[in-house]
C-alpha positions as CSV (number, residue, x, y, z in Angstrom):
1,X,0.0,0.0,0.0
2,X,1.7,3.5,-0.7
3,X,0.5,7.1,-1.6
4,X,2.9,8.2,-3.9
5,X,1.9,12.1,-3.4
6,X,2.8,11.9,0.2
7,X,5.6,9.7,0.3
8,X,3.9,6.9,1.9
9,X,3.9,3.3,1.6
10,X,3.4,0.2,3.9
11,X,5.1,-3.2,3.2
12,X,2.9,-5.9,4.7
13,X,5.8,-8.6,4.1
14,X,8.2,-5.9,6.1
15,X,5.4,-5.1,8.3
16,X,5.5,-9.3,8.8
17,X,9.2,-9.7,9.1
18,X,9.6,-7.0,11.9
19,X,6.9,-8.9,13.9
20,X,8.9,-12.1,13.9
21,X,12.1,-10.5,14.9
22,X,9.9,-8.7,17.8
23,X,8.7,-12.3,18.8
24,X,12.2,-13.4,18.5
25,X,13.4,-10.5,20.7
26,X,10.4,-10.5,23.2
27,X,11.7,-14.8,23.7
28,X,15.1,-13.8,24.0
29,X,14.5,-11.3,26.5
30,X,12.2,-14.1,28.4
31,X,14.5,-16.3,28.5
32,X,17.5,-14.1,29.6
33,X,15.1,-13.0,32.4
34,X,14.3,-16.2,34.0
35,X,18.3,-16.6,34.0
36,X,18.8,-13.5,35.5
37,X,15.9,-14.1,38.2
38,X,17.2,-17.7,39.1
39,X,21.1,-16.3,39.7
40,X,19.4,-13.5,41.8
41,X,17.3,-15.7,43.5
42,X,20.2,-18.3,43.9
43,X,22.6,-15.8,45.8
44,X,19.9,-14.5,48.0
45,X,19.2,-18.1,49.3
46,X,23.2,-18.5,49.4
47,X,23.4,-15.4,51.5
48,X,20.5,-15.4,53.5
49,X,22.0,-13.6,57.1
50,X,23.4,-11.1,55.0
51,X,22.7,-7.6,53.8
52,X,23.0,-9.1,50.4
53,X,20.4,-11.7,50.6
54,X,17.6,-9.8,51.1
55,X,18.7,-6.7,48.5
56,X,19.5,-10.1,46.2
57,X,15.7,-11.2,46.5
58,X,14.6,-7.8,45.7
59,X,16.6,-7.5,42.8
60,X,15.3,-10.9,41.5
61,X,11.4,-9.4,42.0
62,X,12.1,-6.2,39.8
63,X,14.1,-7.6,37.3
64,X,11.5,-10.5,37.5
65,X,8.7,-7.8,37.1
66,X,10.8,-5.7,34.8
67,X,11.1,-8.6,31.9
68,X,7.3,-9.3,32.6
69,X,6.8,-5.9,31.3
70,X,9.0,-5.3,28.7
71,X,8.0,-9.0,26.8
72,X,4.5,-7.9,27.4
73,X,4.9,-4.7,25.3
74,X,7.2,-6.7,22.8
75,X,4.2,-9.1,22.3
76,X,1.7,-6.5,22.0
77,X,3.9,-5.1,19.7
78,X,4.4,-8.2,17.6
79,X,0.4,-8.4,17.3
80,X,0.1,-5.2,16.6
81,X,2.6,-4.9,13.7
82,X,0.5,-8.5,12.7
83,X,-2.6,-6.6,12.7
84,X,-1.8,-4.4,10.7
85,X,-0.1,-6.3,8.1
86,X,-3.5,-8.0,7.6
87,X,-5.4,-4.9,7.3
88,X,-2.7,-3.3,4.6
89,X,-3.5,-6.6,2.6
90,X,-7.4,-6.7,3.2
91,X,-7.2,-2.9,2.0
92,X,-5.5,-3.9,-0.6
93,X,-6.8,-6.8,-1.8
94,X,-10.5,-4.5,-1.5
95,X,-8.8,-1.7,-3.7
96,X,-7.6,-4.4,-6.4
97,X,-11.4,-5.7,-6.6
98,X,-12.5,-2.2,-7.1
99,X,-10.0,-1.7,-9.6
100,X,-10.7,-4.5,-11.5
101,X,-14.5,-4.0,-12.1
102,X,-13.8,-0.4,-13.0
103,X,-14.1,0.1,-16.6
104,X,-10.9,1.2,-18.5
């Protein structure tokens, strides 16, 4: 889809590709997460009569918290960029049924 007077145009295959890497990105970071969280949550048990322990637990909740949020945008991103694709192909899959019963 593109509007060559403004300079516009939308790649649905593009559109497509950036969602997978987002998916790819949003498991990545999931993944690196639960790493991080389990080493945090590893020390604090290691160190439990310590100053450490405890500030290791709470580190292990935010980050814990902090991935939960971030993969949660990166998913809604992912569907969003999905939706869209879709909708740039139903508009133009309408506009090319338009087109072709106009008469020439």
């Amino acid at each position: 889809m593109s509007d060559e007077t403004a300079g516009f145009a939308l790649d649905p295959a593009e559109l497509r590709r950036a969602a997978s890497e987002t998916a790819r990105a949003a498991d990545a970071a999931q993944e690196a997460g639960r790493a991080l969280v389990a080493g945090l949550r590893a020390l604090a048990a290691t160190l439990p009569g310590t100053r450490a322990g405890p500030a290791a637990a709470a580190l292990a909740a935010h980050w814990e918290d902090e991935t939960a949020r971030w993969v949660a945008g990166a998913r809604a991103l992912d569907g969003a960029l999905r939706g869209t694709a879709a909708g740039a192909d139903a508009a133009d899959a309408a506009v090319a049924g338009l087109l072709a019963g106009s008469p020439r």
